[in-house]
C-alpha positions as CSV (number, residue, x, y, z in Angstrom):
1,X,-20.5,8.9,84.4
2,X,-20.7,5.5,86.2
3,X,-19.0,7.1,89.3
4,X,-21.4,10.3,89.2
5,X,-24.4,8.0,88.8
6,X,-23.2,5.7,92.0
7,X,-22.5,8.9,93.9
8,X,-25.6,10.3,93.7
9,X,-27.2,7.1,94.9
10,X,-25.5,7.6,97.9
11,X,-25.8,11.6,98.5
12,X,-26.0,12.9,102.0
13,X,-29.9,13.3,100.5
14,X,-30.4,9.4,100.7
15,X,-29.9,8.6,104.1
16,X,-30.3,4.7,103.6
17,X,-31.3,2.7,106.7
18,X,-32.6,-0.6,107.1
19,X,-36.1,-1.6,107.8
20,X,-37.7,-4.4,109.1
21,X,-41.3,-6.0,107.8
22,X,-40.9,-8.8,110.1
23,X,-43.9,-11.0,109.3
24,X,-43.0,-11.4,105.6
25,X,-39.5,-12.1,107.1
26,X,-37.8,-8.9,104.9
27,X,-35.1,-6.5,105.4
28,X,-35.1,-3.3,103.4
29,X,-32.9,-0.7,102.9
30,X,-34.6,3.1,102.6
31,X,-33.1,6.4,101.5
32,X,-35.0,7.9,103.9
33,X,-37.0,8.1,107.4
34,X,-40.2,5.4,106.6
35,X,-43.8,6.0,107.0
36,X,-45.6,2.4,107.7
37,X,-49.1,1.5,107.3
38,X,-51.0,-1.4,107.1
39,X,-54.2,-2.4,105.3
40,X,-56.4,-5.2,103.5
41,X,-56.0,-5.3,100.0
42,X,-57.0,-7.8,97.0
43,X,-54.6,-10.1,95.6
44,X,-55.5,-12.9,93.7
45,X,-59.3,-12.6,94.3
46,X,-58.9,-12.9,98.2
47,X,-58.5,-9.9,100.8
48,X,-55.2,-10.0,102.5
49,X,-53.0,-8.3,105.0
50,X,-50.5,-5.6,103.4
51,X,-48.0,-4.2,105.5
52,X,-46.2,-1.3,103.7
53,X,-43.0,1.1,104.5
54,X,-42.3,4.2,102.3
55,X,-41.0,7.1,101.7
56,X,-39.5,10.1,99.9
57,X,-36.2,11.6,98.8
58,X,-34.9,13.7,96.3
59,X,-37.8,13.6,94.6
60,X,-38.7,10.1,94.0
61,X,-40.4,7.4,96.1
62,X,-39.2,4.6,97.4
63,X,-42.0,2.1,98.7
64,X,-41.8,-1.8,99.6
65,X,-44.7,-3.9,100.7
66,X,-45.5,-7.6,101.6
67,X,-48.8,-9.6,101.6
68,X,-49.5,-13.1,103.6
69,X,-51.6,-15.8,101.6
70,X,-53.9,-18.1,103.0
71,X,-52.9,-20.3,99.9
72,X,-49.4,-20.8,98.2
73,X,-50.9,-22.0,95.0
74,X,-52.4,-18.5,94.7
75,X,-48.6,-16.8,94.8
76,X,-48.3,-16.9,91.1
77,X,-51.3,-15.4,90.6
78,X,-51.0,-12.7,93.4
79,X,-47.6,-11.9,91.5
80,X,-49.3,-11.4,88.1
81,X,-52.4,-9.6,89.4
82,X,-50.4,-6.7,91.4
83,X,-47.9,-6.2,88.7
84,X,-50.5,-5.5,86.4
85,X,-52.7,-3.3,89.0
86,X,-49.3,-1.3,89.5
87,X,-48.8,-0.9,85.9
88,X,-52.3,-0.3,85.1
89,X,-52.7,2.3,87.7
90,X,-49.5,4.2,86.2
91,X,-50.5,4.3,82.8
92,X,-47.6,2.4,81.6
93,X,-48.0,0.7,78.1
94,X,-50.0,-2.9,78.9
95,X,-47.8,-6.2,77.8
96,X,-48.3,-6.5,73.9
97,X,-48.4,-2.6,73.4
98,X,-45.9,-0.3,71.8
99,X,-42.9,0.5,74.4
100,X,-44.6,-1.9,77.0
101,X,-41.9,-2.9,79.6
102,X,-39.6,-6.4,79.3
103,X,-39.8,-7.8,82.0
104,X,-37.0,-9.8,83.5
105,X,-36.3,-12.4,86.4
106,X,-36.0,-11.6,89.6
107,X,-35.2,-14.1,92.4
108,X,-33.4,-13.0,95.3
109,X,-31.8,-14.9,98.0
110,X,-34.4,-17.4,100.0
111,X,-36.9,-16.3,97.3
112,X,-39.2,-18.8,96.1
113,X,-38.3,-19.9,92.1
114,X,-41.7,-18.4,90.3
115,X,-41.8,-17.4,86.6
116,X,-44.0,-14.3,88.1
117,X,-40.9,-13.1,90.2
118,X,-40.2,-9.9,87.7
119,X,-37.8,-6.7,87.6
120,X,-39.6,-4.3,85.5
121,X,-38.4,-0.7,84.6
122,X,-41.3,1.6,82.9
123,X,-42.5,5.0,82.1
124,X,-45.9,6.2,82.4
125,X,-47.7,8.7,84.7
126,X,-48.6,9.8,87.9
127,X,-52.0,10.4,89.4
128,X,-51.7,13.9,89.0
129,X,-50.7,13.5,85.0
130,X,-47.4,14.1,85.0
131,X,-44.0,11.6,83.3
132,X,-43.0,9.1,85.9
133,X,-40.5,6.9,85.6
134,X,-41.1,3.1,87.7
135,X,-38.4,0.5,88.3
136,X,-39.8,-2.0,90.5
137,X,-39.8,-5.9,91.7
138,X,-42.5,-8.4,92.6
139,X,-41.1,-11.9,94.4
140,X,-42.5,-14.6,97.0
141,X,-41.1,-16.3,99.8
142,X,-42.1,-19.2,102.5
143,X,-41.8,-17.8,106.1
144,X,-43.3,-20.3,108.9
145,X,-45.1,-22.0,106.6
146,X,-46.9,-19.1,105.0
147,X,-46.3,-17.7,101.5
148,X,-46.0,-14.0,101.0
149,X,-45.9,-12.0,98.0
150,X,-43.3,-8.9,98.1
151,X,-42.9,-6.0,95.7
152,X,-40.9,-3.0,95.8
153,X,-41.0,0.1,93.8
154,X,-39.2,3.4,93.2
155,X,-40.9,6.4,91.5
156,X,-39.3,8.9,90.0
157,X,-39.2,12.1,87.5
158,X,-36.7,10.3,85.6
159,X,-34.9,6.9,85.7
160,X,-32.5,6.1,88.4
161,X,-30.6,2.7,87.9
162,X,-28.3,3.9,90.5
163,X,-30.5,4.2,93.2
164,X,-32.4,1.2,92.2
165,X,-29.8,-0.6,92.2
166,X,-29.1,0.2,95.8
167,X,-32.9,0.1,96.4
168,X,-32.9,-3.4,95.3
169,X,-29.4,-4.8,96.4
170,X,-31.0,-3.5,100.2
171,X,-33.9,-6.1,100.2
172,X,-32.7,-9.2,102.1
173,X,-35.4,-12.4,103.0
174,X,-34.0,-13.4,106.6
């Protein structure tokens, strides 16, 4: 089952390449040819710059973004905040609720050491109603002085540990 699992997170379907969001300093590895977009968003009570690449494949989503902060002592905060709009906005079970998700730590290489850096895996649904299943990080890092605040996420039908695994294992701070 292991090996069918790992195959299947690397079908010809998931075409993985590596994408740049070079102002947060991040490497990410896609399944599939990335749309990009950036906007101004809300963290932490402040309006900051999002960059964001995603994209779709076999069914499930695979997104990463990155914010810049105009303050690092607001990086905890920012982490806490979005993890909650994200799960909010899914309809997953709120911390302290029945089959709410357990969080665990996070931290990858060059990232900075925060409680808030998380690996959560969830169920709840999407904005048209239907079951989706959500494994996703949140993490900060120091790039040329500036703190950003990183999350990725993958959407799908039904839980895929294989390809989040690969998902995740593909996001390198440079």
């Amino acid at each position: 089952m292991a090996t069918l699992a790992t195959l299947t997170a690397c079908s010809p379907a998931l075409n993985w390449r590596q994408v740049s969001l070079a102002d947060a300093g991040l490497v990410a590895s896609l399944p599939c040819k990335p749309d990009q977009v950036e906007r101004t968003v809300e963290l932490a009570g402040e309006p900051v710059p999002m960059h964001m690449v995603g994209c779709e494949a076999e069914g499930a989503t695979f997104a990463v973004a990155c914010a810049r902060l105009s303050d690092p002592a607001l990086a905890g905060t920012a982490l806490t905040h979005w993890r909650a709009a994200v799960l909010a906005g899914m309809q997953a079970p709120a911390e302290g609720q029945p089959g709410a998700p357990v969080p665990s730590p996070y931290l990858p290489a060059g990232a900075l050491e925060l409680p808030q850096s998380l690996r959560v895996s969830t169920q709840g649904r999407s904005a048209e109603g239907s079951a989706i299943s959500a494994q996703a990080v949140w993490f900060a890092r120091v790039k040329s002085g500036r703190v950003h605040v990183c999350h990725a996420i993958l959407f799908s039908p039904q839980p895929s540990p294989a390809a989040a695994e690969t998902f995740f294992a593909g996001l390198e701070l440079q």
